[in-house]
N, C-alpha and C positions, 0 to 999 in steps of 0.2 A: 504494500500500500504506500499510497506517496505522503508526506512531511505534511501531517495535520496540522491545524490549528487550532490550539485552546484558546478561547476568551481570556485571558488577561485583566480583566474589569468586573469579573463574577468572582464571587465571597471562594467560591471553591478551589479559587488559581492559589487564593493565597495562602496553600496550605504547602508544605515542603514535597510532598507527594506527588502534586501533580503530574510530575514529569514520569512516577513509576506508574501513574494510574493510567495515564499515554497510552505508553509501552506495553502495559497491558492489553488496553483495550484494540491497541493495531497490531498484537500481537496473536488475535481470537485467530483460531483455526477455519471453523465453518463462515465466519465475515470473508476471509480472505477466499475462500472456495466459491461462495456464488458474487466476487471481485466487487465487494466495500470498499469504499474507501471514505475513511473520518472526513468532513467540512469543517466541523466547529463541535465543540462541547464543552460546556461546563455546567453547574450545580446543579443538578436536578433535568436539564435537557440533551439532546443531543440531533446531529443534523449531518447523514450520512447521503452519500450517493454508490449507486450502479447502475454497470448497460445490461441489460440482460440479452443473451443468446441466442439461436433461435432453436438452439438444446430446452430451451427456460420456456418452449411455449406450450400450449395445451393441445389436443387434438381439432379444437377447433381455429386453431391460428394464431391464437393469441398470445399473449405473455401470461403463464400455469399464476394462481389464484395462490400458489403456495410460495412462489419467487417473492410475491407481494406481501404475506405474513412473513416470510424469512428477513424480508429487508427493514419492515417495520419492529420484528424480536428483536435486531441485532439492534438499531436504535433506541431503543427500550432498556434493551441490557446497560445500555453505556448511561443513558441517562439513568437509572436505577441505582447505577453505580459510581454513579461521580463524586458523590459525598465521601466512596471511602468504605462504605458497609457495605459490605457482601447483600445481594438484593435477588430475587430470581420471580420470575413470575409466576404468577400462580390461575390467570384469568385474561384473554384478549378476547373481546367481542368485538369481530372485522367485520367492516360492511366495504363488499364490491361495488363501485357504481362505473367500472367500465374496465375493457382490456388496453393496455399498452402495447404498442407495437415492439419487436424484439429489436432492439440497436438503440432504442432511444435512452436518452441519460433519464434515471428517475432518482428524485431525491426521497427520501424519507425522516421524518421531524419527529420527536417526542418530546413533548416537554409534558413536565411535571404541574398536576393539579392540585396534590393532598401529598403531603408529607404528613404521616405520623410515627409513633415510635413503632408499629410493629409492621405498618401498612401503607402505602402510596399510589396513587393512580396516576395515570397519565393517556394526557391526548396525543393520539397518533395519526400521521396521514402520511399518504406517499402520493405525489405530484409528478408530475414532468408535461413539458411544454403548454405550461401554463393551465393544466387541467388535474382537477383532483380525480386521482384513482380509488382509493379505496382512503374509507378512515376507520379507527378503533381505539378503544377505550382498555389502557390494559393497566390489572392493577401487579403490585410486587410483594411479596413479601420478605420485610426486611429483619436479616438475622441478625446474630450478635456477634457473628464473627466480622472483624475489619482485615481488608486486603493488607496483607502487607504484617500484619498482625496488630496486637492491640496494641503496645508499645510503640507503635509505630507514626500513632496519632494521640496530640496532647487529650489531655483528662477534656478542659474546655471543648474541644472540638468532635470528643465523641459525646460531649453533655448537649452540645446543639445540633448534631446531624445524626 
């Protein structure tokens, strides 16, 4: 994947980790397999892109309804986890409202609606050329273990994330 950009200006840069939480996250196996690549992320969102294939289409032509959940998990994953706590879903309810063609760039967004201590939702959509493709609503739940390990984040920063 190519040299992402983190936000710089979100509460979440300023924590010394950011740079391992990066490397983590362009480091996902299945992201790089259907060819993610990070936009932007920090605290609670994230804003990834891919082209899909014409391997990535359905039997009726189009770009497969599962390329379009996979793109929206991987953005999910990153925003779930950008605070630092280990996060994983537990619940995405996608709505289809059209097929993409295979070659075109699609972006995918989550950002974050509800932070709580054990639970967080978040809005999801994946777009390209200026049309919404599908959106969803996916929540996470979040554990108590932190990336990196606990030590690794001050007492303050896991009292507020």
């Amino acid at each position: 994947m190519p040299t992402d950009h983190v936000n710089t200006d979100d509460e979440s840069t300023g924590h010394e980790n950011t740079g391992r939480l990066n490397d983590l996250f362009r480091g996902d196996a299945f992201a790089k397999l259907i060819g993610v690549e990070i936009v932007d992320w920090a605290g609670g969102r994230a804003e990834i892109r891919s082209v899909p294939k014409a391997e990535h289409n359905n039997f009726a032509g189009g770009v497969h309804g599962g390329f379009l959940f996979s793109g929206l998990d991987v953005a999910l994953s990153i925003a779930s986890n950008s605070w630092g706590r280990m996060a994983v879903a537990v619940s995405v309810d996608i709505h289809y409202l059209a097929a993409p063609s295979s070659g075109e760039m699609l972006t995918f967004t989550a950002t974050e609606v509800s932070r709580g201590r054990n639970m967080s939702t978040y809005a999801l959509e994946a777009r390209g050329q200026g049309k919404l493709y599908a959106n969803a609503t996916g929540a996470t739940f979040r554990t108590n273990n932190w990336h990196f390990g606990t030590e690794a984040w001050t007492e303050s920063w896991r009292n507020s994330h």
